[in-house]
N, CA, C and O atoms as CSV, one atom per row, in Angstrom:
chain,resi,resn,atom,element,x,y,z
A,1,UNK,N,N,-128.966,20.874,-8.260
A,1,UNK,CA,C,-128.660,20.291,-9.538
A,1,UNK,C,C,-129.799,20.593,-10.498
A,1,UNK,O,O,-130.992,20.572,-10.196
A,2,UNK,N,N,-129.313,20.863,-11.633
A,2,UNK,CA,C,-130.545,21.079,-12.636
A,2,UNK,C,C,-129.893,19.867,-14.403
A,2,UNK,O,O,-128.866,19.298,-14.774
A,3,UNK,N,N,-131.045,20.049,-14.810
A,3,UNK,CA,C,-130.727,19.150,-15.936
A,3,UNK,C,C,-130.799,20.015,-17.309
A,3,UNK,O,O,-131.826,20.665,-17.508
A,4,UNK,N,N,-130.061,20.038,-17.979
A,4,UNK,CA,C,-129.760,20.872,-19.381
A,4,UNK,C,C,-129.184,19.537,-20.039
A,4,UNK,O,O,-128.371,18.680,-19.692
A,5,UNK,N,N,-130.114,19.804,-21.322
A,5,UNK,CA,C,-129.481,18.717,-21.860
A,5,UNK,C,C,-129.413,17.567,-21.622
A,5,UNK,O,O,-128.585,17.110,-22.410
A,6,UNK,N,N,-129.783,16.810,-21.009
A,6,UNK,CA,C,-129.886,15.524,-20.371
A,6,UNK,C,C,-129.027,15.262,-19.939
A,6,UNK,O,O,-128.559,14.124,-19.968
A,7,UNK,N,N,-128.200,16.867,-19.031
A,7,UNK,CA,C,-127.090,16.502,-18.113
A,7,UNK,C,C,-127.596,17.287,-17.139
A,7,UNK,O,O,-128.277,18.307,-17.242
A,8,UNK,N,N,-127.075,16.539,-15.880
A,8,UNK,CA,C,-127.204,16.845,-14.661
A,8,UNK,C,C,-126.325,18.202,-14.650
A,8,UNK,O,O,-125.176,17.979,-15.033
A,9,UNK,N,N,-126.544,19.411,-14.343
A,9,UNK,CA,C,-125.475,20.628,-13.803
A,9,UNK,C,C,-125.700,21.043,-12.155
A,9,UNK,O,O,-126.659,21.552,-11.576
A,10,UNK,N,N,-124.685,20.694,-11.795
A,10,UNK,CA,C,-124.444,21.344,-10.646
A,10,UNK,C,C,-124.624,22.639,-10.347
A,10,UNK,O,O,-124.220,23.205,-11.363
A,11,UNK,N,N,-125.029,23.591,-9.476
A,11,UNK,CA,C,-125.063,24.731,-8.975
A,11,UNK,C,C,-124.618,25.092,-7.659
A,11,UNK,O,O,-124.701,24.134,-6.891
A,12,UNK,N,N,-124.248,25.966,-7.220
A,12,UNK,CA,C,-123.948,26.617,-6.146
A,12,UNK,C,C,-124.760,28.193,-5.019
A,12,UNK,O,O,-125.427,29.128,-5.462
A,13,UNK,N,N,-124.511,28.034,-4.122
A,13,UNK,CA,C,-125.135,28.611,-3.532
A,13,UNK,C,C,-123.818,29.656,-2.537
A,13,UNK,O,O,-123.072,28.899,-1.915
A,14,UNK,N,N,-123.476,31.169,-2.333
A,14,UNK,CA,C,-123.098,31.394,-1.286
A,14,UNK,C,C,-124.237,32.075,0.039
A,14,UNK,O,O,-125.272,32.741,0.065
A,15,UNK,N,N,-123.056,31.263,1.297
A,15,UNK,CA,C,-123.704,32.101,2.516
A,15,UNK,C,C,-122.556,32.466,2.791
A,15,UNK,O,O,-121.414,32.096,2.519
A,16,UNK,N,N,-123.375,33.819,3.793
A,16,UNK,CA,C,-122.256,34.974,4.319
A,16,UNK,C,C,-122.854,34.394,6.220
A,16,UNK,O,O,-123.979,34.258,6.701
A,17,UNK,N,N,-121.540,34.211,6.767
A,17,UNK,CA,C,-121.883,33.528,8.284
A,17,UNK,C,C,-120.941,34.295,9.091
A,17,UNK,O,O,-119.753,34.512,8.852
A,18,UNK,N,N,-121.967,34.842,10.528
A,18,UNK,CA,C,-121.449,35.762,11.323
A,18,UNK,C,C,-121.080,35.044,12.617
A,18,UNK,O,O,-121.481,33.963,13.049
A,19,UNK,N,N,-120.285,35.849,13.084
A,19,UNK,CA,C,-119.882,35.026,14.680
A,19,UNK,C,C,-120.675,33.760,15.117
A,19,UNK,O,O,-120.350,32.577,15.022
A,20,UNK,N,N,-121.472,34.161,15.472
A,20,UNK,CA,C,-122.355,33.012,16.113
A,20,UNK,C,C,-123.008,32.173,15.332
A,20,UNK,O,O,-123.968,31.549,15.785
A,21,UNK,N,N,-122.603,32.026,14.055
A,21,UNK,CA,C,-123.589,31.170,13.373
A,21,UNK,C,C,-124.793,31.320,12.529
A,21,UNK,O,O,-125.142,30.575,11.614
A,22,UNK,N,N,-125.330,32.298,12.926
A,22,UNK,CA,C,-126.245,33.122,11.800
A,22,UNK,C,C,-125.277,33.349,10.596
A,22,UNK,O,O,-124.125,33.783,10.583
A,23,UNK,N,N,-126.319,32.806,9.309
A,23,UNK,CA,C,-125.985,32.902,8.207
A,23,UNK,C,C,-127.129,33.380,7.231
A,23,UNK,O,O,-128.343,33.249,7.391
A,24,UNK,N,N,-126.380,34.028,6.071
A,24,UNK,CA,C,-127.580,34.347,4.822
A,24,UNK,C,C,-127.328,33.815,3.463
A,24,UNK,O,O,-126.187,33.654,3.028
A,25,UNK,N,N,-128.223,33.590,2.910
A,25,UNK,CA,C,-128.289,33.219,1.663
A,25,UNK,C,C,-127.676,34.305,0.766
A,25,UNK,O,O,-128.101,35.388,1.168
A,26,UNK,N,N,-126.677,34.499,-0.510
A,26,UNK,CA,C,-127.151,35.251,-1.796
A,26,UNK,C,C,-127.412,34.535,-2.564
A,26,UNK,O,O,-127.100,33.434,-3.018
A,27,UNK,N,N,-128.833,36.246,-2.813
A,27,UNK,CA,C,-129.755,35.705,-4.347
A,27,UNK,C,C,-129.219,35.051,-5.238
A,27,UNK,O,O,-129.512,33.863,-5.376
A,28,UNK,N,N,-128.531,35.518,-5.853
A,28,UNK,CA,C,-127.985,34.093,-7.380
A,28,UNK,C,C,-127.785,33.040,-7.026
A,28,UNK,O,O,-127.370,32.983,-5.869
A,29,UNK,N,N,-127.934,31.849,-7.680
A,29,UNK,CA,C,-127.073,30.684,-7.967
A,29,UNK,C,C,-125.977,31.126,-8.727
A,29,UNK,O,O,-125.887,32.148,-9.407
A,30,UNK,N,N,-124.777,29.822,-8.439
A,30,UNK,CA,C,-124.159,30.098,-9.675
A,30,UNK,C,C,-123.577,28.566,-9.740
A,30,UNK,O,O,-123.569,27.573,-9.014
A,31,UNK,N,N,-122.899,29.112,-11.560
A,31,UNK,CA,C,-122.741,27.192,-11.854
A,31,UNK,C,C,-121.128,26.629,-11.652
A,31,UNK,O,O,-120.550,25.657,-12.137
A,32,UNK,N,N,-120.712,27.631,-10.770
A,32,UNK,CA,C,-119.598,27.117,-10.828
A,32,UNK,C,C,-118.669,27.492,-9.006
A,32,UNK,O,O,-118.939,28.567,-8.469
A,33,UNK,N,N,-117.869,26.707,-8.434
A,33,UNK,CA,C,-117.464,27.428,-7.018
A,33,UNK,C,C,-116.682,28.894,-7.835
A,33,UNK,O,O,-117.135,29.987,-7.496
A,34,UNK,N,N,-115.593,28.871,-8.828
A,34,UNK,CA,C,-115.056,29.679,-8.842
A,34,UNK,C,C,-116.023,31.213,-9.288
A,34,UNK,O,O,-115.579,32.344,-9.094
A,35,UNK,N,N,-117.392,30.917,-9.905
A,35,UNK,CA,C,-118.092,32.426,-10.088
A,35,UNK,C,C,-118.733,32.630,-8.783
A,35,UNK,O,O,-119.023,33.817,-8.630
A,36,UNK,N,N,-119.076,31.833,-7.720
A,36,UNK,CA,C,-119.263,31.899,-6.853
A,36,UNK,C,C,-118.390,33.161,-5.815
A,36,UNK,O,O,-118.842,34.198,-5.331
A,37,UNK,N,N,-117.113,32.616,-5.742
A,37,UNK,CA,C,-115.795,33.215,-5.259
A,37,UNK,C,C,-115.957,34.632,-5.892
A,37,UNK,O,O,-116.476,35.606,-5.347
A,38,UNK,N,N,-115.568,34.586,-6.795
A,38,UNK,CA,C,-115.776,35.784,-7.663
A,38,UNK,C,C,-117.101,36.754,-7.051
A,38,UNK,O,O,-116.838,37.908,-6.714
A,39,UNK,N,N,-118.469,36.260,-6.927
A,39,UNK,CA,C,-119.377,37.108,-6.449
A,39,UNK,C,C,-119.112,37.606,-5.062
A,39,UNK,O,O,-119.496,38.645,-4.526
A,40,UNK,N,N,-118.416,36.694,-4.631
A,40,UNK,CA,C,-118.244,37.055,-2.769
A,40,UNK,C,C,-117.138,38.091,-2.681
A,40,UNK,O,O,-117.169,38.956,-1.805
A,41,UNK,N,N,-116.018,38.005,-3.707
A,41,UNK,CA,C,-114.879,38.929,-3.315
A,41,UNK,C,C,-115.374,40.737,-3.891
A,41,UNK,O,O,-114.902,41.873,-3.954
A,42,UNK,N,N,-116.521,40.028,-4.178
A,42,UNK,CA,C,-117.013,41.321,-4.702
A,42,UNK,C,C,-118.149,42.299,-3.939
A,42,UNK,O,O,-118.406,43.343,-4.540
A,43,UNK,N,N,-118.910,42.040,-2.569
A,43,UNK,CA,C,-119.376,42.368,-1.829
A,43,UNK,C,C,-119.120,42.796,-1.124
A,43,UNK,O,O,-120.091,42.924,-0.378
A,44,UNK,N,N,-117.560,43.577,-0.399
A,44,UNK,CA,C,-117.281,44.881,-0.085
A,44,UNK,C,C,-118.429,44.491,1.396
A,44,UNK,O,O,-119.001,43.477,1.797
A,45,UNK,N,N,-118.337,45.844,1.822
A,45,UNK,CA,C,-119.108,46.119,2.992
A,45,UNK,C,C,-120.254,45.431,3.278
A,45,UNK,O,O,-120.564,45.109,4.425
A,46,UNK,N,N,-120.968,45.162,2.205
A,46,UNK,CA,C,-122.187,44.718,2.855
A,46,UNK,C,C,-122.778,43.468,3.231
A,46,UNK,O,O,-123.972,43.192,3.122
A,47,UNK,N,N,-121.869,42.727,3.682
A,47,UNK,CA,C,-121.810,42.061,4.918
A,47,UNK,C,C,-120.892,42.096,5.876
A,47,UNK,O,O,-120.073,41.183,5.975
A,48,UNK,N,N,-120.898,43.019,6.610
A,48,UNK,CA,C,-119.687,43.619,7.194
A,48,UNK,C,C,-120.377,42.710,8.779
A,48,UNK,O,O,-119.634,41.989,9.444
A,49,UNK,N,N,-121.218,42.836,8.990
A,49,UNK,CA,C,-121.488,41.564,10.147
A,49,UNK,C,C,-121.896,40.144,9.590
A,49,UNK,O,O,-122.631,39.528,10.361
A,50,UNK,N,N,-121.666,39.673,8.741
A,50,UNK,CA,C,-121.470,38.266,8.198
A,50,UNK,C,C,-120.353,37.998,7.522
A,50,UNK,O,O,-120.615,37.982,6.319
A,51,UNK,N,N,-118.867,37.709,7.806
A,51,UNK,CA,C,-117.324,38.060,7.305
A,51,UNK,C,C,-117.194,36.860,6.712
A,51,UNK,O,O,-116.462,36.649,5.745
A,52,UNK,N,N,-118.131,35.762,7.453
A,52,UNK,CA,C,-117.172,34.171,7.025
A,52,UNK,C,C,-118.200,34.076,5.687
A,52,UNK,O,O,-119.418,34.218,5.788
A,53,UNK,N,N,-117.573,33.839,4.552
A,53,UNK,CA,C,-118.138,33.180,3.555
A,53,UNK,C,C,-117.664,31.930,2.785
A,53,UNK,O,O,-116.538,31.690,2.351
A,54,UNK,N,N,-119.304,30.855,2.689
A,54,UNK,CA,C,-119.013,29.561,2.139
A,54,UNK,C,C,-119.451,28.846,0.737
A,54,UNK,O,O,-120.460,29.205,0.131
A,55,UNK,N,N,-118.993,28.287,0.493
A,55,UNK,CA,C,-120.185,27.990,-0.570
A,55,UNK,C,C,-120.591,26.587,-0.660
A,55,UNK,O,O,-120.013,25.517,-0.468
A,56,UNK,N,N,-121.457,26.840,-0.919
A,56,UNK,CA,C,-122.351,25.430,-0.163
A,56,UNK,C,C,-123.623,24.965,-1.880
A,56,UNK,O,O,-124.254,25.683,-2.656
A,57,UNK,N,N,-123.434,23.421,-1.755
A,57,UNK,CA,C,-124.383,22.951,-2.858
A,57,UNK,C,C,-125.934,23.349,-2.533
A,57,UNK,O,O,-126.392,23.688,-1.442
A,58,UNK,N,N,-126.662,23.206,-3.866
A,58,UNK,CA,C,-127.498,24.168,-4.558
A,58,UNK,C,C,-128.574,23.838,-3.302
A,58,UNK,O,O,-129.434,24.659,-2.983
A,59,UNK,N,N,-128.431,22.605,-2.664
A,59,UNK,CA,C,-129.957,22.777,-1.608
A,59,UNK,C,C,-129.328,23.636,-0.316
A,59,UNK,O,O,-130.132,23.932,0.567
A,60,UNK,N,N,-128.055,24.017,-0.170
A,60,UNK,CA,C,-127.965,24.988,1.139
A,60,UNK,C,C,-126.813,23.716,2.441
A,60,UNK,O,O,-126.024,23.902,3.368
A,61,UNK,N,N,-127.191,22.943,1.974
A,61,UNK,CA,C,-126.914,21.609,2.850
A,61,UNK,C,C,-125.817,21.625,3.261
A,61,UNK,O,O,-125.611,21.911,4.441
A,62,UNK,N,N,-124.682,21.283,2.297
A,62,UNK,CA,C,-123.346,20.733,2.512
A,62,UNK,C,C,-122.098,21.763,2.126
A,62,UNK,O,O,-122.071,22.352,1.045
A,63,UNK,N,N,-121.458,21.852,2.757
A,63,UNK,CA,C,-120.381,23.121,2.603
A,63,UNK,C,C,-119.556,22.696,1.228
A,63,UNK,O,O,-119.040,21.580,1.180
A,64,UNK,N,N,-119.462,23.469,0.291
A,64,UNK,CA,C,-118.675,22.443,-1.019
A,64,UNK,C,C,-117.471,23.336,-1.137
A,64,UNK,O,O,-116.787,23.105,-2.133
A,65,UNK,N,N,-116.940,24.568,-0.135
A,65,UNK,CA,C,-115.918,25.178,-0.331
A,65,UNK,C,C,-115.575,26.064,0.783
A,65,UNK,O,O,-116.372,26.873,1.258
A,66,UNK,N,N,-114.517,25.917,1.142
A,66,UNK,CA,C,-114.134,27.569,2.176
A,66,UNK,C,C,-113.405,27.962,2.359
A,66,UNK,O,O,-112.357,27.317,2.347
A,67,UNK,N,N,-113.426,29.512,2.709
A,67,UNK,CA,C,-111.934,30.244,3.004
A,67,UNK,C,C,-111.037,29.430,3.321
A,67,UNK,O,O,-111.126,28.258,3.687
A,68,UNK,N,N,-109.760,30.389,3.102
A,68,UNK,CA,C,-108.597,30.047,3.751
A,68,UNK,C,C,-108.561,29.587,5.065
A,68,UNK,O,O,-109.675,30.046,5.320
A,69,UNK,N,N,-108.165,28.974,6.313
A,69,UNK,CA,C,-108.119,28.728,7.496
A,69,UNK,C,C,-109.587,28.231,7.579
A,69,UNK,O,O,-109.915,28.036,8.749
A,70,UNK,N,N,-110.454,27.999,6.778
A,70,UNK,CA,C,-111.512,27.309,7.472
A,70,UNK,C,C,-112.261,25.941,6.502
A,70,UNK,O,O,-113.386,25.442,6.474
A,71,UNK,N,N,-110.930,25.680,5.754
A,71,UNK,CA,C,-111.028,24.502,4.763
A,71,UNK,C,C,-111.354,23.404,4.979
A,71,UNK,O,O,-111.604,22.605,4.076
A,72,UNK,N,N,-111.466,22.947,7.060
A,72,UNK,CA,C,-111.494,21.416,7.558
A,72,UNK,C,C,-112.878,21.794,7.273
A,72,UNK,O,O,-113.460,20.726,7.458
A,73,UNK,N,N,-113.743,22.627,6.945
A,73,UNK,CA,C,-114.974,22.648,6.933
A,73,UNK,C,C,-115.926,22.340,5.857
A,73,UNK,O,O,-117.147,22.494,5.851
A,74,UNK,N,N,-114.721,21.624,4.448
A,74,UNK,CA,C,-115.820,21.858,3.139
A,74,UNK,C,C,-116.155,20.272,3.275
A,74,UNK,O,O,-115.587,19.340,3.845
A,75,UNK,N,N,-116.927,20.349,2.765
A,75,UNK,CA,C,-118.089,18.792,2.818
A,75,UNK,C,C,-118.752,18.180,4.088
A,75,UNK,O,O,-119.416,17.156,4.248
A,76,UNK,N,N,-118.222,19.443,5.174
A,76,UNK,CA,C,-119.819,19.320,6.185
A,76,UNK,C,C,-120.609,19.995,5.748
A,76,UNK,O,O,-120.547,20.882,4.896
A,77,UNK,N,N,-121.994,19.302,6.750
A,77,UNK,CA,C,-123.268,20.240,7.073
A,77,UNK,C,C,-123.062,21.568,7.492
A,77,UNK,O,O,-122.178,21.983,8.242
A,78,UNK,N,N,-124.368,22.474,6.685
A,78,UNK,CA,C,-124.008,23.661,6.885
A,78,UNK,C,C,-124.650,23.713,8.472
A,78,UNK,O,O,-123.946,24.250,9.328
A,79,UNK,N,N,-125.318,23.435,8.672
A,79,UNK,CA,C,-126.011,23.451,10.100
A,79,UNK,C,C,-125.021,22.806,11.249
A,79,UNK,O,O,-125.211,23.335,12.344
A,80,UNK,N,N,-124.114,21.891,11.247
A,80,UNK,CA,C,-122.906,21.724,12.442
A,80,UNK,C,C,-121.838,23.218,11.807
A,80,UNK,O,O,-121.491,24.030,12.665
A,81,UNK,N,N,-121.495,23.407,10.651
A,81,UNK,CA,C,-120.523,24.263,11.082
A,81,UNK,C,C,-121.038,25.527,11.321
A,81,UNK,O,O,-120.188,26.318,11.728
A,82,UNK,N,N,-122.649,26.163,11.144
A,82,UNK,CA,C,-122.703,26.864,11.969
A,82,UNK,C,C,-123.335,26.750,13.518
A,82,UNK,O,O,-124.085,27.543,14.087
A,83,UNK,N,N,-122.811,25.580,13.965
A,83,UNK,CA,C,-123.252,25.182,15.724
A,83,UNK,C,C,-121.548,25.475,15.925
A,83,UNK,O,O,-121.340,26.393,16.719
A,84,UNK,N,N,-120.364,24.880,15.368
A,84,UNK,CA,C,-119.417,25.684,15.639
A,84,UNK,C,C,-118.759,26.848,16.141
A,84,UNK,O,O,-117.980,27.142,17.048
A,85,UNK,N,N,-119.570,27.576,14.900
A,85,UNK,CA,C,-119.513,29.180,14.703
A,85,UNK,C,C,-120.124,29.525,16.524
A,85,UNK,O,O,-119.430,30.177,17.303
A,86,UNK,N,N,-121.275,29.036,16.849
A,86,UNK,CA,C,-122.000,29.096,17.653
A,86,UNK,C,C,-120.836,29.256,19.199
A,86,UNK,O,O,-120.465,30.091,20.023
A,87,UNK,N,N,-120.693,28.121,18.902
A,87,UNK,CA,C,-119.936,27.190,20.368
A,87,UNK,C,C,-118.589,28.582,20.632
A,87,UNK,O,O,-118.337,29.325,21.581
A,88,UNK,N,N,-117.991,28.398,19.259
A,88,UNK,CA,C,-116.813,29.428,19.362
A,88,UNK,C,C,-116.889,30.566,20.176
A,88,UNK,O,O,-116.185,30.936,21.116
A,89,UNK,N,N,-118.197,31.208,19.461
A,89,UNK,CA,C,-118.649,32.886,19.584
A,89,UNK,C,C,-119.093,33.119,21.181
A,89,UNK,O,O,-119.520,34.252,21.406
A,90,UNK,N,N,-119.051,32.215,22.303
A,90,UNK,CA,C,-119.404,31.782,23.070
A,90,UNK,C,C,-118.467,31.394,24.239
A,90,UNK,O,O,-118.751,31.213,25.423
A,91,UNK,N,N,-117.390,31.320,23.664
A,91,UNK,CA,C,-115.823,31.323,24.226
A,91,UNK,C,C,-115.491,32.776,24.873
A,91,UNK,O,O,-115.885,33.791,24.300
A,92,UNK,N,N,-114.658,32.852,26.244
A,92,UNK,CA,C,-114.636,34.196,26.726
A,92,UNK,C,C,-113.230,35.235,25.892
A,92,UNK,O,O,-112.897,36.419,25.943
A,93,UNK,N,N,-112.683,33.891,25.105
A,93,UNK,CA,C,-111.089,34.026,24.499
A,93,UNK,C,C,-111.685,34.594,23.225
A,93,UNK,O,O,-110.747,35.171,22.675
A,94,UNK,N,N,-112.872,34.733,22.415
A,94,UNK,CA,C,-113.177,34.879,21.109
A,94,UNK,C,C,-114.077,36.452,21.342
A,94,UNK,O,O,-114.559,37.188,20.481
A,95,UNK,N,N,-114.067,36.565,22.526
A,95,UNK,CA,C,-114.884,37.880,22.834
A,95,UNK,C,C,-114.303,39.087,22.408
A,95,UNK,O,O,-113.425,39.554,23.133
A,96,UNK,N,N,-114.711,39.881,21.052
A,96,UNK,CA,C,-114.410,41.368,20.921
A,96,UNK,C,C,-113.393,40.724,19.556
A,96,UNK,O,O,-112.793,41.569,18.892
A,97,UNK,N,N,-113.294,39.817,19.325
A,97,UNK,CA,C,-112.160,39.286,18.397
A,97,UNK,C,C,-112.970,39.411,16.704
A,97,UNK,O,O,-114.099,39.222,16.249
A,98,UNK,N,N,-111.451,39.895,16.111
A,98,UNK,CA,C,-111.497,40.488,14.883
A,98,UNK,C,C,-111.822,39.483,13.803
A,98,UNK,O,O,-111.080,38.513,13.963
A,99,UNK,N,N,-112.537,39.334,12.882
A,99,UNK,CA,C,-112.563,38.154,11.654
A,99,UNK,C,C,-111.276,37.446,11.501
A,99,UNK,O,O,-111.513,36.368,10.958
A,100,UNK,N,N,-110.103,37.576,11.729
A,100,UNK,CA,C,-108.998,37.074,11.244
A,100,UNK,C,C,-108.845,36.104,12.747
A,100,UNK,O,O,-108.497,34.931,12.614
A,101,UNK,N,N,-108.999,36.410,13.534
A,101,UNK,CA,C,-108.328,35.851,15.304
A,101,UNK,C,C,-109.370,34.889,15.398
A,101,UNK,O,O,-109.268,33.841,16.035
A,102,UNK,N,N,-110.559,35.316,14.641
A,102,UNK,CA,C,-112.011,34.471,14.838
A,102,UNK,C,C,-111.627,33.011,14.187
A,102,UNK,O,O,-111.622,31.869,14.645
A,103,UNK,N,N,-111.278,33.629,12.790
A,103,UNK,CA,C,-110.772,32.677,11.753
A,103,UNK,C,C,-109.915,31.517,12.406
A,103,UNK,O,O,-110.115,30.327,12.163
A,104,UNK,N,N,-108.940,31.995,13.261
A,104,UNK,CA,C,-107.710,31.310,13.694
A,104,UNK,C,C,-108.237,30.409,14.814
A,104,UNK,O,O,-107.850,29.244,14.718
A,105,UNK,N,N,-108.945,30.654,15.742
A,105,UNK,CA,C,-109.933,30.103,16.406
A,105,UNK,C,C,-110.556,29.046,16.122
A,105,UNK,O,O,-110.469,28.008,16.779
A,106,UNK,N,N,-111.305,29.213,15.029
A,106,UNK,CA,C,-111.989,28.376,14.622
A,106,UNK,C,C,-111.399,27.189,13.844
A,106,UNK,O,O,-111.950,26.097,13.704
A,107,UNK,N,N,-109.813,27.673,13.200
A,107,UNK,CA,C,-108.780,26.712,12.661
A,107,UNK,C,C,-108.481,25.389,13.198
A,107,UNK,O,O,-108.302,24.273,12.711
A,108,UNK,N,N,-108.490,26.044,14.721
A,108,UNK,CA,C,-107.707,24.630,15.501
A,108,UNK,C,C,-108.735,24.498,16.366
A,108,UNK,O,O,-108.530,23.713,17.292
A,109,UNK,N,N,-109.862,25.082,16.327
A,109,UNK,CA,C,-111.064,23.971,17.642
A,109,UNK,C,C,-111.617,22.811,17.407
A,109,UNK,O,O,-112.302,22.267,18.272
C-alpha cells in the first residue's frame, strides 16, 4: 500500500510458481490486479518453468488473485499455497504432468 494523496493505494505484486513451489517475483508493481494480468499474459516463454501465475498484495503475503482452476487459492498465504504446489509435485500421479493436468490436480486436492 502506498499513500498518494492522503489515500491509501493499493498495489500488486505478480509471482510466476513452478511445480514444486518455487516461486519468483516480477520487477514492477502494479496498481491494479487487472494490469497485473495484463503483464503476465504477456510473458510468453520466459517462464516456461514457472507456468502457475498469481497475484499476490504488495508485501508478497497473501494471494489476491488466480488462474482459472486455481481460484480456491486467492486470499491464502503465499507460503501454504506454495507447500501445496510442494505436496502435489511429490505425488507419483503428478509425475511428468503437463501445466494443465497439474492445474487439475491441484483443483480438487
Amino acid at each position: 500500500m502506498k499513500r498518494e494523496g492522503g489515500k491509501l493505494k493499493l498495489s500488486y505484486n505478480l509471482i510466476c510458481m513452478s511445480f514444486d513451489g518455487e516461486y519468483k517475483t516480477e520487477a514492477p508493481e502494479f496498481e491494479s490486479i487487472e494490469a497485473t494480468w495484463e503483464y503476465a499474459n504477456d510473458l510468453g516463454s520466459k517462464w516456461f518453468f514457472y507456468p502457475f501465475c498469481f497475484v499476490t498484495t504488495a508485501s508478497g503475503k497473501t494471494i489476491a488473485a488466480a488462474p482459472e482452476l486455481l481460484e480456491r487459492f486467492t486470499g491464502q498465504r503465499t507460503r501454504k499455497v506454495a507447500a501445496v504446489f510442494k505436496q502435489e509435485s511429490e505425488k507419483a500421479e503428478n509425475e511428468n504432468a503437463d501445466a494443465e493436468k497439474y492445474a487439475f490436480a491441484l483443483a480438487f486436492a
